[in-house]
C-alpha positions in Angstrom: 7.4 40.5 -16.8 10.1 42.5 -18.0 12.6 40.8 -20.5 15.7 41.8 -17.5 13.0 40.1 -14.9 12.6 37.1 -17.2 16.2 36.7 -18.4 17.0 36.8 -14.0 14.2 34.2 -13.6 15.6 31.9 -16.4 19.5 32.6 -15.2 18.2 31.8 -11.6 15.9 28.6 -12.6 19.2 26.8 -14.8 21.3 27.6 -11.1 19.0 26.1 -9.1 18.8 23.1 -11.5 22.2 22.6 -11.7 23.2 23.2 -7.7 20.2 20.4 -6.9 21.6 17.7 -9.2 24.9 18.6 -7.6 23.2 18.1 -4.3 21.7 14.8 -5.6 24.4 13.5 -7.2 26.9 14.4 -3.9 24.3 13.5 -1.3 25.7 16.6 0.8 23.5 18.8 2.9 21.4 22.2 1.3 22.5 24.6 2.9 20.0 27.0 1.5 18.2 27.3 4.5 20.9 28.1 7.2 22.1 31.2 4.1 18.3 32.3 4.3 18.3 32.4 7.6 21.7 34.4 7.9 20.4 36.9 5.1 17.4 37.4 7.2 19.5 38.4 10.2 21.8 40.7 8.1 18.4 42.3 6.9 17.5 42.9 10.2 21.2 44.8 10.9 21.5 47.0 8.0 19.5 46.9 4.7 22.3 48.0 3.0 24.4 45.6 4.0 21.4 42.6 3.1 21.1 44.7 -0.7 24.5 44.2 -1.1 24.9 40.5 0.1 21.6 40.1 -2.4 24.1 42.0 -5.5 26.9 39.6 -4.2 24.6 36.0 -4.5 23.3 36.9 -7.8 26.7 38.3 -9.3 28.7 35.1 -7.9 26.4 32.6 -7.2 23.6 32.7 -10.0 24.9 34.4 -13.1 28.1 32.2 -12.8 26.2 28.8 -12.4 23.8 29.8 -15.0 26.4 29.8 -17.6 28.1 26.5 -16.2 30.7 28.0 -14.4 32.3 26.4 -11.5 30.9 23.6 -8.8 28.0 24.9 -7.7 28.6 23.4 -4.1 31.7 25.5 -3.9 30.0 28.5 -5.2 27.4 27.9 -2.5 30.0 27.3 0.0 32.0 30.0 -0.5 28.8 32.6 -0.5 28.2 31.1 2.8 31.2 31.8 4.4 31.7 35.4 2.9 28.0 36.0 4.6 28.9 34.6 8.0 31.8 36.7 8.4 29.8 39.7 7.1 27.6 38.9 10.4 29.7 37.9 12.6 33.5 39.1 12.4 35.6 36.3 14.2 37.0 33.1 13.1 36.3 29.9 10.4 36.8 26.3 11.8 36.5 23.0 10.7 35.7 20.3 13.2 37.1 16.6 12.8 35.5 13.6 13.0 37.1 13.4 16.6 35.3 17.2 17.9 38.6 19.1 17.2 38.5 22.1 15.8 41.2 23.1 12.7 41.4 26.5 11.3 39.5 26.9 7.9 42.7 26.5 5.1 42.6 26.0 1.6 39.2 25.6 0.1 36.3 24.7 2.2 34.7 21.8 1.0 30.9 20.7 1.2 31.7 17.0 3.0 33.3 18.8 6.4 32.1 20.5 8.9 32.6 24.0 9.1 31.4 26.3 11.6 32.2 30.1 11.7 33.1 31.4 15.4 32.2 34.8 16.2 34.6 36.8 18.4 31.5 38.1 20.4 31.6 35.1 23.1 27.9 35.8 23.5 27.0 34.9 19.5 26.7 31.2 19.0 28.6 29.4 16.3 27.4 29.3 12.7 27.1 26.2 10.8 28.4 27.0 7.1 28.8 23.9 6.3 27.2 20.4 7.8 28.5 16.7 6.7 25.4 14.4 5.4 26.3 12.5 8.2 27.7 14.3 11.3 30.2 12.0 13.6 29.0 12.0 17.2 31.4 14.5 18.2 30.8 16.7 15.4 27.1 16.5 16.5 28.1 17.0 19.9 29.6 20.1 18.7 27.1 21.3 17.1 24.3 20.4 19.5 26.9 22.7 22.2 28.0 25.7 19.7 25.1 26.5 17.6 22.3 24.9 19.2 23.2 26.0 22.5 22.6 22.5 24.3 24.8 21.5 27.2 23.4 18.1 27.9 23.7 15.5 25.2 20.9 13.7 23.6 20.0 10.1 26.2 22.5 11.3 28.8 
């Protein structure tokens, strides 16, 4: 290994360490795997695109967190979003506790549901952001906009 490969290992095992003590010490969701699964897509689009995305995690997400920089649930968050609207141009919402939806304003934050809305009616919703413990409507909501189902769980 390189000393560039193991200085990018290092920087990316001390962001990982401090974004999953944030995660245990907030008890908020990892959203990890609904970004990997968005970078996948965006791979599938344009390689360019999913290098660039790659340049863009690393430069904001890892390097910064390595050195103690910032929350890491906001740096998370706000990679999230900026790769959801890479995908998908359209609209950021939150949804309340009651199932309405709010335009995204101010800072997102890791405790709220926020779901990006493509303008393409056909694209589902994407979850950027998922409470520890959706309300019913917010599960509703997603069970409707993402997951696609129209009848709700024991109806």
């Amino acid at each position: 290994m390189s000393a560039a490969q193991e200085q990018a290992s290092n920087s990316q095992d001390a962001a990982t360490r401090r974004f999953e003590k944030a995660l245990d010490e907030t008890g908020a969701r990892d959203p990890r795997d609904l970004y990997r699964g968005l970078l996948k897509e965006l791979k599938g689009r344009d390689e360019t695109a999913f290098e660039r995305a790659v340049e863009r995690w690393q430069a904001r997400v890892i390097e910064p967190l390595a050195r103690g920089e910032g929350d890491p649930l906001a740096r998370w968050l706000d990679y999230g979003l900026e790769l959801a609207r890479t995908l998908h141009p359209g609209r950021t919402v939150t949804i309340d506790d009651d199932g309405r939806a709010h335009p995204l304003e101010g800072d997102a934050h890791w405790s709220r549901l926020i779901l990006h809305l493509p303008d393409r009616k056909r694209d589902r919703a994407v979850p950027v952001s998922i409470p520890p413990e959706p309300s019913p409507a917010q599960q509703a909501t997603l069970d409707l906009l993402v997951q696609g189902r129209l009848k709700l769980p024991g109806a």
